[in-house]
N, C-alpha and C positions, 0 to 999 in steps of 0.2 A: 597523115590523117587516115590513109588507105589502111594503115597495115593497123593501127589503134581499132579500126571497124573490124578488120578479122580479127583482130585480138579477143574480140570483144563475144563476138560469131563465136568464136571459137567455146570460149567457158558455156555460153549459152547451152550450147550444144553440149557440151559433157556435162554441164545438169541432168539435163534431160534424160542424158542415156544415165545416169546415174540413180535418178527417181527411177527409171523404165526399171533397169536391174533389179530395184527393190520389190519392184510389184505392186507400189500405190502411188497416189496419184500425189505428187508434190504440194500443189494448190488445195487439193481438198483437205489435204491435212492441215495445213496452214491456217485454211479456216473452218477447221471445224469446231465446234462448242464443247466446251468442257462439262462433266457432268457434277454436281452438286456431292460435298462427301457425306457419307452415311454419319450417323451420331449413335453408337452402339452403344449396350445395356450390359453389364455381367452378372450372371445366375450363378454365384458360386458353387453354390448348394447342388445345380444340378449339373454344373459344369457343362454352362451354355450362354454364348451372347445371343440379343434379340437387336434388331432394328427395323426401323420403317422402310417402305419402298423408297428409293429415288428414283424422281422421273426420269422418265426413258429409262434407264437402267432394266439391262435385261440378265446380268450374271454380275455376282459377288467373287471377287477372290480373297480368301480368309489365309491373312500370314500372323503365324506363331512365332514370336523369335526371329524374325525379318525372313523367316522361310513361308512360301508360298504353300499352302497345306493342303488345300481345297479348294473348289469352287462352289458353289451356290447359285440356283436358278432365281431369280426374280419371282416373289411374290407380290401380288397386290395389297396385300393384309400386311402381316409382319414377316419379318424373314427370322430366320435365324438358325445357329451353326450348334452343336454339342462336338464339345472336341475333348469329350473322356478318352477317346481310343488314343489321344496323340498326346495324354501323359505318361510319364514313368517315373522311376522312386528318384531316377537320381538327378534330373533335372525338380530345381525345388521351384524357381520363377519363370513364368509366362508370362511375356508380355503381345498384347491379341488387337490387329486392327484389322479393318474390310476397305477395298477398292471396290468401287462400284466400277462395272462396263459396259459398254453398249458399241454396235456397229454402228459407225458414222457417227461415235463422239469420242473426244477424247479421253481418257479414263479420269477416274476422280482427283484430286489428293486423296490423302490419306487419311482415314476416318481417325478418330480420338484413339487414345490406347487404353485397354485395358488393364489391369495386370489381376493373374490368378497366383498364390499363392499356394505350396503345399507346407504344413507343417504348419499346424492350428498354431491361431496368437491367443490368448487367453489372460482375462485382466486379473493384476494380482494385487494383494493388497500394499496401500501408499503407507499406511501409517505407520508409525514408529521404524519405518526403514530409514537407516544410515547411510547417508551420503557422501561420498568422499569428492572436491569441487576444486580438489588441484592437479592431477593429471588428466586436464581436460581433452590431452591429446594422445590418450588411451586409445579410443576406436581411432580409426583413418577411412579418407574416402566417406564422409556422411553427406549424402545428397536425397534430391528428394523428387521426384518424375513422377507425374501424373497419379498423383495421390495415395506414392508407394515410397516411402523410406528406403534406402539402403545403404549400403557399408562393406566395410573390407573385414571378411570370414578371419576369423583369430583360431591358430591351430590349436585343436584341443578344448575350442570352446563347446558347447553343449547349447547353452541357454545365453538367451540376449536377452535385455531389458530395456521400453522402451517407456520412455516417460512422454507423455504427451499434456499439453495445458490451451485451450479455447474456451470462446466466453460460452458454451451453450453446455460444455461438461466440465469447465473446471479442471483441476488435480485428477489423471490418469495414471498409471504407471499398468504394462501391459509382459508377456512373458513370452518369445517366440523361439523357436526349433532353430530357424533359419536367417540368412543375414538380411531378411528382409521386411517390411511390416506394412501392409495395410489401413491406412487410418479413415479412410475413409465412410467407413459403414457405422466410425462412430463419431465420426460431427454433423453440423448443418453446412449445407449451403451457404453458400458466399460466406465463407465464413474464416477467418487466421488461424494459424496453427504453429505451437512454437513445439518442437520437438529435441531431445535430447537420448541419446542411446548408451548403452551401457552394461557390464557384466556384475555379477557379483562376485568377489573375492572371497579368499579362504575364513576372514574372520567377520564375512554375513556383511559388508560393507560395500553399497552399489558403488563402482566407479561409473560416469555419465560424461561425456562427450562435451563437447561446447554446442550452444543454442545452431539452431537451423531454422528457418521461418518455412509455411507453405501458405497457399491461401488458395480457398474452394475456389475463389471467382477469381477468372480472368477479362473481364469484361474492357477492362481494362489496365493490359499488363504493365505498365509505365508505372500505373499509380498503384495497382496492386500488388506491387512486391514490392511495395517501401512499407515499412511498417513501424508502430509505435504501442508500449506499454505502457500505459497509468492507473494505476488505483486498480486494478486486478484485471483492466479493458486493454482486450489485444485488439488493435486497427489498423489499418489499412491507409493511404493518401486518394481513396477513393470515396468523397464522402458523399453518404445517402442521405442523410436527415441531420437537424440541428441536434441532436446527441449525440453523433458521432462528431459533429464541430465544437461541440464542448469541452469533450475528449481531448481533442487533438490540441486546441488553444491550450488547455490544460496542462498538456503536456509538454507546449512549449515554453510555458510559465516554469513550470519546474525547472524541468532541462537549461534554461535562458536560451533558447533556439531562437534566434535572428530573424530566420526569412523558413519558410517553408514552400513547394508549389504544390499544391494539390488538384484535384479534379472532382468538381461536383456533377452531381450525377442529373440528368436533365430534367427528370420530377422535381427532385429536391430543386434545380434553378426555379421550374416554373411555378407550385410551390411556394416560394419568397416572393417573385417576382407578382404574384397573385393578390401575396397580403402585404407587399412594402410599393408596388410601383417600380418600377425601371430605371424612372429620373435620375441621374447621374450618379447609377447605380444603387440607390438607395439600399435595394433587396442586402445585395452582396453584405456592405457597410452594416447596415441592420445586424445580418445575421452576426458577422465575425463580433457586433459590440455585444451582442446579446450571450455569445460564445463566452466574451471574456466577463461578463456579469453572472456568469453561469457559478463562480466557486469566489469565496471571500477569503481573501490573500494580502499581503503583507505585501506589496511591492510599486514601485516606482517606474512606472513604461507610456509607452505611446504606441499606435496600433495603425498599421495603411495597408493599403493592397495593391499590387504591382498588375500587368501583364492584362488591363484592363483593354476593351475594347469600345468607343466612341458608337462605331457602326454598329456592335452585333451584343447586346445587353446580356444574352444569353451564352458569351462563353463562357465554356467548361473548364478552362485548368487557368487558372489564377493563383499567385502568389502571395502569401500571407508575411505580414513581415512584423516583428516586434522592433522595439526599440526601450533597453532595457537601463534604467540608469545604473544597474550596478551588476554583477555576476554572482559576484560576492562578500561576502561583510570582513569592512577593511577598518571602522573606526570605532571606537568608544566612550563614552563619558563615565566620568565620575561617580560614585553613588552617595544618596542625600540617607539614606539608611543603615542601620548597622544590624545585626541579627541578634537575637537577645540569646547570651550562650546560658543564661540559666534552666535552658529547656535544655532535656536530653533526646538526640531521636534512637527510634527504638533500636534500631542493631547494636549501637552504645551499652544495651540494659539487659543484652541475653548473651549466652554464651554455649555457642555453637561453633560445631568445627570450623576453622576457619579455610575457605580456600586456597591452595598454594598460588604463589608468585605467578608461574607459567602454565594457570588453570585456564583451557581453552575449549570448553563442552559447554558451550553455548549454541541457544537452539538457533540462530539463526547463521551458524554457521555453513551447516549441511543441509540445505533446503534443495531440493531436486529446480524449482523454479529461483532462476539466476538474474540478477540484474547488474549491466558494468555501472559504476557510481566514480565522479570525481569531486564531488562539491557536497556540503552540508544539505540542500537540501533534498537532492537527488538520492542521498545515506540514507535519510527518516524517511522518504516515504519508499525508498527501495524492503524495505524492512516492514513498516507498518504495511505493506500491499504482501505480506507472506514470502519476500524472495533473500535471498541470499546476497549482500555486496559484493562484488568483484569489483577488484580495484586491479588496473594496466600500469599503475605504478605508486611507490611507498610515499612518494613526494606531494599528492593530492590531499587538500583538506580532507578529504571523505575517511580515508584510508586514517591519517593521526585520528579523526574524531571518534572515530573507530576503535580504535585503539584505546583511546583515552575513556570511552563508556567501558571497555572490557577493564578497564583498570576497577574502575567505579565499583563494577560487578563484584568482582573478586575480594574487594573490599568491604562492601557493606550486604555481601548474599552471603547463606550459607547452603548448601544442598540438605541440609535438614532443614531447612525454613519450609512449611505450608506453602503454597499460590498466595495466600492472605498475608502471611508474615513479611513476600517478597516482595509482593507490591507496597505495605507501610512501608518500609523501608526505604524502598526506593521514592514513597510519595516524601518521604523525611529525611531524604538526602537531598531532595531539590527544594524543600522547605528549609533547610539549615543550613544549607551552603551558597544559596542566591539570594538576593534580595530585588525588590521592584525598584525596575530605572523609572524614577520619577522624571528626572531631567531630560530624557527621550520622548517622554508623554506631553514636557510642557512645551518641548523644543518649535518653531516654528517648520511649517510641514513644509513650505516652500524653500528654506534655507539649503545652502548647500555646504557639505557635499546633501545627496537622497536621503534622507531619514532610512532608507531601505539598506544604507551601508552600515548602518551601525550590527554590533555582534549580537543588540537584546533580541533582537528577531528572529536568533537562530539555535540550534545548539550550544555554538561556542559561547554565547551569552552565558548560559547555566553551568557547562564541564568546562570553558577559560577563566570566565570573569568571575562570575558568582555575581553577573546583572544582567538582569532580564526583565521582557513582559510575557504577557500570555501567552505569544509566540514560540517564544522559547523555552517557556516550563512547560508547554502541552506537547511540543514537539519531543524535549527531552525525555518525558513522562511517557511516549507511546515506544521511542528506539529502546528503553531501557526495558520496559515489563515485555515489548517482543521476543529481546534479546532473550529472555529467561523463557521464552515459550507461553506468553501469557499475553491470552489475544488483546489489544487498544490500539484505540482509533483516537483522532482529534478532530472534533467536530468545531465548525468553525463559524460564528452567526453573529447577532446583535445582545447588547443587554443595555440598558438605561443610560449608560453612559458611551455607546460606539459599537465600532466592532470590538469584537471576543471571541477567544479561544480558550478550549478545555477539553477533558479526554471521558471518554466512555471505554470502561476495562472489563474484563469479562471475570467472573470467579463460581466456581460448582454451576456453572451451565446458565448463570444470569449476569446481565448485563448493568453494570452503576455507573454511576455520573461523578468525576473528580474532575476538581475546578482548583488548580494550585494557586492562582491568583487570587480568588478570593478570600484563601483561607492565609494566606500569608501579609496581607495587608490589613493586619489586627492593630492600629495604631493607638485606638484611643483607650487610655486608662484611666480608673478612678482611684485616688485612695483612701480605702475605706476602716485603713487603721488608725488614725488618729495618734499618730508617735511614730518618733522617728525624723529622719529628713525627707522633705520634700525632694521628690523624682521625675523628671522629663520623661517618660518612654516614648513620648509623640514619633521619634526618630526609629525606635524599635521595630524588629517583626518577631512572631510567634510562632511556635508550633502550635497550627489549631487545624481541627479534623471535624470542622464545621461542615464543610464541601467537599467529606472524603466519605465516600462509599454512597451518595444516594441518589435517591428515585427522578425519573422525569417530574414525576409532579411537585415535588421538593424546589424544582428550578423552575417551573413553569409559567410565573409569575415576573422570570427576571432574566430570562435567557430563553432567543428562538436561535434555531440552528438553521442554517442557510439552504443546505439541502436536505427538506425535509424527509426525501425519501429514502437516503441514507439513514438518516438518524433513525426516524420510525422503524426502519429494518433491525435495528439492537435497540428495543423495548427495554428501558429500563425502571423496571416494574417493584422494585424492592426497597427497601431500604434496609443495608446491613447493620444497623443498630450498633455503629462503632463502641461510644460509650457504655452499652451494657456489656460485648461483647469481651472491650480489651480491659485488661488489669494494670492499676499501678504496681499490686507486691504481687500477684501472683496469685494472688485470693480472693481481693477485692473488686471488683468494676467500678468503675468512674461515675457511677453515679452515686451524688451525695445525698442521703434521705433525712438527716436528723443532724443536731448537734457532735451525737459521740462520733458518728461519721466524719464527720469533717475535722474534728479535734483529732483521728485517727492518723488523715490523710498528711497532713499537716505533720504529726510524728514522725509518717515516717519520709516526709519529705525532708525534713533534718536529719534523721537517720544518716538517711542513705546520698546524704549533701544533693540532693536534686529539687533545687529552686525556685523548678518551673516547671509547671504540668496544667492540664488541661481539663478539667471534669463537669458535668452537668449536675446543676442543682435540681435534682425533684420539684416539680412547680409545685406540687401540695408541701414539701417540705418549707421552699421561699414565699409563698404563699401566708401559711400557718405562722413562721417562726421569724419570718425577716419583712412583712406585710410588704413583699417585691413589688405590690401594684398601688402601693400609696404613695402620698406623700411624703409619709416618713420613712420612705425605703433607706434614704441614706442614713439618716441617723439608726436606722433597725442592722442594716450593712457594718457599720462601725461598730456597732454594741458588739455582733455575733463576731465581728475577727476581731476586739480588743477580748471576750470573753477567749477567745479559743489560743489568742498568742499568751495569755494568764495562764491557761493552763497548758501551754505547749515550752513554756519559761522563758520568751522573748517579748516581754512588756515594751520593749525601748525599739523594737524593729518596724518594718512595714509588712502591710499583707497587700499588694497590690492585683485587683480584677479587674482581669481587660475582659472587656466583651461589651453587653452579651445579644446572643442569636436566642429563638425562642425555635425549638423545632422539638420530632418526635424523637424517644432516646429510646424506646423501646416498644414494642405491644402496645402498651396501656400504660405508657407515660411518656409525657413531656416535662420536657429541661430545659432551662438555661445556660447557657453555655459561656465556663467564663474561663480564662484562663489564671490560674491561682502563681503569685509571683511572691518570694520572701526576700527583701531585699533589706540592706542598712540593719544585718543581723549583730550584735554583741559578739565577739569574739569569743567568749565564754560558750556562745550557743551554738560557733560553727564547728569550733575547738570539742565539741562532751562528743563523747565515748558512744557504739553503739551500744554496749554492755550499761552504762548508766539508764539511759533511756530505755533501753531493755527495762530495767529494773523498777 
């Protein structure tokens, strides 16, 4: 025990003389108070930080580059350093923080960093630059500190290019000297930042790096550097308000994201907690149903929250969890319909260059804004939201569906097609090549497997089966006119009979409303020749361009869209006048005014063997000449197609009109809209010559 006490003495004592050596006092350092760190400003422009006092704080030491530069007396006011004298040409990045000190405290941490910049960044133009989106590991070393991009110097390079994308400026792309970039002077506050860097090559084509995330707010670093993309909204797992939890539910809908844990921010809890109560969470539960009531969607799930608290109503980071019945669409049924091929669509009826086999200049290849995609629905809306697919491997739905739209492309586009010619087209490829699953409409919703498994809900409904519902003609209808550079959305709401889906597509700088669903479900026909055999088309569909190209108010009556403030955002204020504007031969427009008119049409629909077309009767013509709004319409209907098949030389056949719609066809006219069918023709009359009928 004796000698463990000198043992003990002993160290004592070589402390002691150990502090003494030093010159300060052991204890008092021990405990003395740390001082508070400074929050410094940078004046680029004048090449100067600013900051406030800290208390007690009587001297600043200012390091440049982790070297000690300067010191700074304490002011009461603001302090602040110019350090023009401690640049030079060849150092390009400074990065600048201040130590506060005082006697009898301990010195600060370290204040925030700055960074100055030499070699102006300057924004260059985004549009029509060429993207190249597969050597994404061109630059090396892309990181991102304290509000300053950087990267590994490429010898020989000159000029970097940095593409920047935030919700408060959108599509950036910027031009700098040096390997480094600034981004800060051009967004807000608490705000994400997806960044991509990159050179441009010898034939004008940017190469860009893979995605980097930043984000202005660290208030919370856990949650703030997890981040998420949906519908053009970069975010954060730090939510502030119920439109960022709309967001993010959103997003996990799409994606089928399981569990998420986020952190709500303590307004936003109190807030809910304000307008729902506390009681056994209510707030929380509220907010996340209201989150998921937020967008009208196609899916089968259930919804709880984890990581809750009994004692304390108000914790911050809770777990979101989905429970999804399905991921992906794994079954099919049958179809109750067949497509009437006496219709032609229009790529079929012109003749333009046609695309090669391994044609790959499609615009949503090279998109500077990237998204990774594995699954069908993650492809459409990675596309409709302006980015690029990336697929991590060839074996992913996303990746074949991909594939198989590009086939689509190449086949029914031609690069001499108009924006108008490429969208028919494409509205007349999902018109002729799908029909409506009736049998998924009757099915019961509870049955298993999820209604949510079958394919009509998705793409593959329309490019595998060729069955679908609105789901999957409005989704196919937005990947497809993207693809080609032609902006459409799918808006998504109510109409008389449920939910619905349709697409709003942009053309010469306005915005129209097409509804594939409506216009393809032309079932009921009359016939009003009077000879011939009787016809079923009950089972049929049409090409009809009832619900191709127009106005809100045109639908206004029969369709709300769910988010109205999306939709109102693309006013679609026109109506493209299809019928006056398109032709059957090339000379004519589809609207029929008189008898020789239509005995015209009629010609040259034997002509030219095309059986089935679509055109609007002039109401003062059906009015005048076919008394449309009486009671003898039909026998007036019969007289005029037995008169016009007399003189078209098919006494013995049918003229079958499905329809009809009553809307504007032009200015200053309204039509009827029927679709004109010749069926159970005489062999004689399919067999003559165009040279005969010429004649």
């Amino acid at each position: 025990m004796k000698k463990k006490l000198i043992t003990i003495l002993s160290l004592v004592i070589m402390l002691f003389s150990v502090v003494g050596l030093t010159g300060c006092s052991f204890f008092d350092n021990w405990f003395k108070p740390t001082l508070d760190s400074p929050t410094i400003t940078l004046n680029s422009d004048d090449k100067k930080i600013t900051w406030q006092a800290v208390e007690n704080a009587t001297e600043y030491d200012v390091y440049i580059n982790e070297e000690c530069v300067d010191t700074v007396l304490n002011s009461d006011t603001e302090n602040y350093y110019v350090f023009a004298s401690k640049i030079n040409e060849e150092t390009k990045l400074y990065k600048i923080y201040v130590i506060a000190k005082a006697n009898k405290y301990n010195d600060s941490k370290k204040s925030n960093t700055v960074t100055y910049l030499i070699g102006a960044s300057t924004q260059s133009a985004l549009e029509n630059v060429k993207v190249e989106n597969v050597t994404l590991s061109f630059i090396n070393n892309v990181k991102v500190e304290n509000n300053v991009v950087t990267w590994d110097a490429k010898e020989n390079q000159d000029i970097y290019y940095v593409f920047m994308y935030s919700n408060s400026v959108g599509e950036q792309l910027f031009e700098t000297k040096i390997n480094a970039f600034d981004y800060s002077s051009y967004v807000s506050d608490d705000e994400v930042v997806m960044l991509r860097v990159g050179v441009m090559d010898s034939n004008a084509t940017l190469i860009l790096s893979d995605v980097v995330y930043a984000n202005t707010c660290s208030v919370q670093p856990t949650y703030n550097s997890q981040y998420f993309f949906v519908d053009g909204y970069l975010g954060d797992y730090y939510i502030t308000d119920q439109s960022e939890l709309n967001k993010l539910a959103y997003y996990m809908f799409i994606n089928r994201i399981e569990e998420v844990k986020v952190y709500f921010a303590s307004d936003y809890l109190q807030n809910l907690a304000n307008s729902y109560g506390t009681k056994e969470h209510i707030h929380l539960t509220t907010a996340v149903n209201n989150a998921c009531a937020s967008f009208t969607e196609t899916c089968d799930y259930d919804t709880s929250l984890a990581g809750l608290s009994s004692l304390n109503p108000y914790k911050n980071d809770i777990t979101i969890k989905f429970i999804f019945a399905c991921t992906e669409p794994t079954e099919k049924l049958s179809a109750v319909r067949t497509q009437n091929t006496l219709d032609t669509p229009y790529y079929e009826t012109v003749n333009y260059e046609k695309r090669s086999a391994d044609y790959d200049n499609f615009a949503t290849n090279n998109k500077p804004l990237i998204q990774y995609v594995t699954t069908s629905e993650q492809l459409y809306h990675a596309v409709e939201s302006g980015a690029t697919p990336m697929f991590l491997t060839t074996d992913c739905s996303a990746y074949k569906l991909y594939s198989k739209a590009k086939d689509v492309l190449r086949t029914i586009i031609s690069d001499q097609m108009s924006d108008y010619e490429k969208v028919l087209s494409i509205f007349d490829y999902i018109s002729y090549n799908s029909v409506y699953d009736d049998n998924i409409v009757s099915r019961d919703t509870k049955a298993e497997p999820s209604f949510t498994a079958f394919t009509s809900f998705y793409l593959e409904g329309v490019l595998y089966d060729g069955l679908s519902v609105c789901d999957g003609f409005s989704k196919t209808f937005s990947l497809l006119c993207n693809m080609e550079g032609i902006d459409a959305v799918r808006i998504t709401g109510k109409v008389k009979g449920g939910l619905h889906a349709w697409n709003k597509v942009k053309l010469n700088g306005n915005w129209y409303i097409v509804d594939i669903t409506w216009t393809v479900t032309n079932t009921d026909a009359d016939d009003f020749s009077s000879g011939g055999e009787a016809v079923n088309f009950n089972s049929k569909e049409f090409l009809s361009y009832k619900y191709f190209l127009v106005s809100d108010a045109f639908v206004s009556t029969t369709h709300t869209a769910s988010d109205t403030d999306r939709n109102e955002s693309m006013p679609a204020n026109n109506e493209y006048y299809f019928y006056a504007v398109s032709t059957y031969d090339g000379l004519h427009n589809r609207i029929i005014s008189s008898d020789e008119e239509f005995e015209d049409l009629v010609n040259y629909m034997l002509q030219h063997k095309q059986y089935g077309i679509e055109v609007a009767f002039d109401e003062k013509y059906i009015t005048l000449a076919l008394n449309r709004y009486t009671e003898l319409h039909d026998a007036e209907m019969s007289s005029a197609c037995k008169k016009v098949k007399t003189a078209c030389g098919f006494p013995d056949g049918n003229i079958l009109l499905i329809g009809t719609t009553v809307r504007q066809v032009s200015a200053n006219t309204k039509g009827s809209i029927y679709n004109i069918n010749l069926i159970n023709l005489p062999e004689s009359v399919k067999n003559i010559s165009t040279q005969s009928l010429a004649a």
